[in-house]
C-alpha positions as CSV (number, residue, x, y, z in Angstrom):
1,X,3.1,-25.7,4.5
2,X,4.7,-28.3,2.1
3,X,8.6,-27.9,0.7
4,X,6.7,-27.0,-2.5
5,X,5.0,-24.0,-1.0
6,X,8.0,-22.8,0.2
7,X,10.4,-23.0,-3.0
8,X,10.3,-20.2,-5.0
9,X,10.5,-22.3,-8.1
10,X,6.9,-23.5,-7.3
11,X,5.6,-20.0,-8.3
12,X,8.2,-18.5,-10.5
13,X,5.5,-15.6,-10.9
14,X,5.0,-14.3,-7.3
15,X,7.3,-11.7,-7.6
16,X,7.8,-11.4,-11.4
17,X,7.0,-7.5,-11.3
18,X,9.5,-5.5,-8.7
19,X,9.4,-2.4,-7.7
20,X,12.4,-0.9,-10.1
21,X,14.1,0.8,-7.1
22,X,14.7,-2.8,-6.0
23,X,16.7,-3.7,-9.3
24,X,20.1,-5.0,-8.7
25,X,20.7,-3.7,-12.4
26,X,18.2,-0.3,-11.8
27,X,21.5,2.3,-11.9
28,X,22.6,0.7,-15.2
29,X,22.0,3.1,-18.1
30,X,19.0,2.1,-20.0
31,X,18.7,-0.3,-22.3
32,X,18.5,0.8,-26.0
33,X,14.8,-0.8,-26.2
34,X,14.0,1.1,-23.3
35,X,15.1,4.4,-24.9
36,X,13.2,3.7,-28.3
37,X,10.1,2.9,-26.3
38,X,10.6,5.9,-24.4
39,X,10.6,8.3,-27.1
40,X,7.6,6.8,-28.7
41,X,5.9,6.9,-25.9
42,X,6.8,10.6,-24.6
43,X,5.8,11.7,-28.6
44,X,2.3,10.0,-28.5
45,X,1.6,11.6,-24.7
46,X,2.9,14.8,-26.4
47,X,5.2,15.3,-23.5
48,X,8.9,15.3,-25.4
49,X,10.2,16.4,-21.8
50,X,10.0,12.4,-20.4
51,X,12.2,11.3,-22.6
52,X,16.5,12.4,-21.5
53,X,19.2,10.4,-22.5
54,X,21.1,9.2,-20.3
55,X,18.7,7.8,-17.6
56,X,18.9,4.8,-15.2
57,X,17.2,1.7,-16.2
58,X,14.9,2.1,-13.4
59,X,13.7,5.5,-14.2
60,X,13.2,5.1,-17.5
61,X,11.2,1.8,-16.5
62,X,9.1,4.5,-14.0
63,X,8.7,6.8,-17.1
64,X,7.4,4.3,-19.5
65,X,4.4,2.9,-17.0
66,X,3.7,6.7,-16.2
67,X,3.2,7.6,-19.8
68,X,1.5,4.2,-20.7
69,X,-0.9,5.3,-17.7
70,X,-1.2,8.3,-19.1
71,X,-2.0,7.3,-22.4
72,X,-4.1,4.1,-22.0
């Protein structure tokens, strides 16, 4: 294995997408994209229940892929 392969700033993408328990910033309150997103998201999947103000960063980043899922 070269020095290369071992520097994370060879492959900046490896672990671009983290699990959003693992945030370091995943208890801050979401961001105000987030929320906008959210809500238009939780109106199209006609579930108006997914979206709650005041919710973590990380679990609104968990609601948004669920509804995305959900809706295509």
């Amino acid at each position: 294995m070269s020095v290369d392969d071992q520097n994370p700033k060879a492959h900046p993408t490896d672990n671009a997408e983290k699990d959003p328990d693992d945030w370091t910033s995943g208890d801050d309150p979401m961001t105000g994209a987030q929320a906008s997103y959210l809500k238009t998201l939780s109106e199209q999947a006609d579930q108006p229940d997914a979206f709650e103000d005041g919710l973590s960063k990380a679990e609104a980043s968990k609601r948004i892929d669920a509804l995305k899922a959900k809706i295509g």
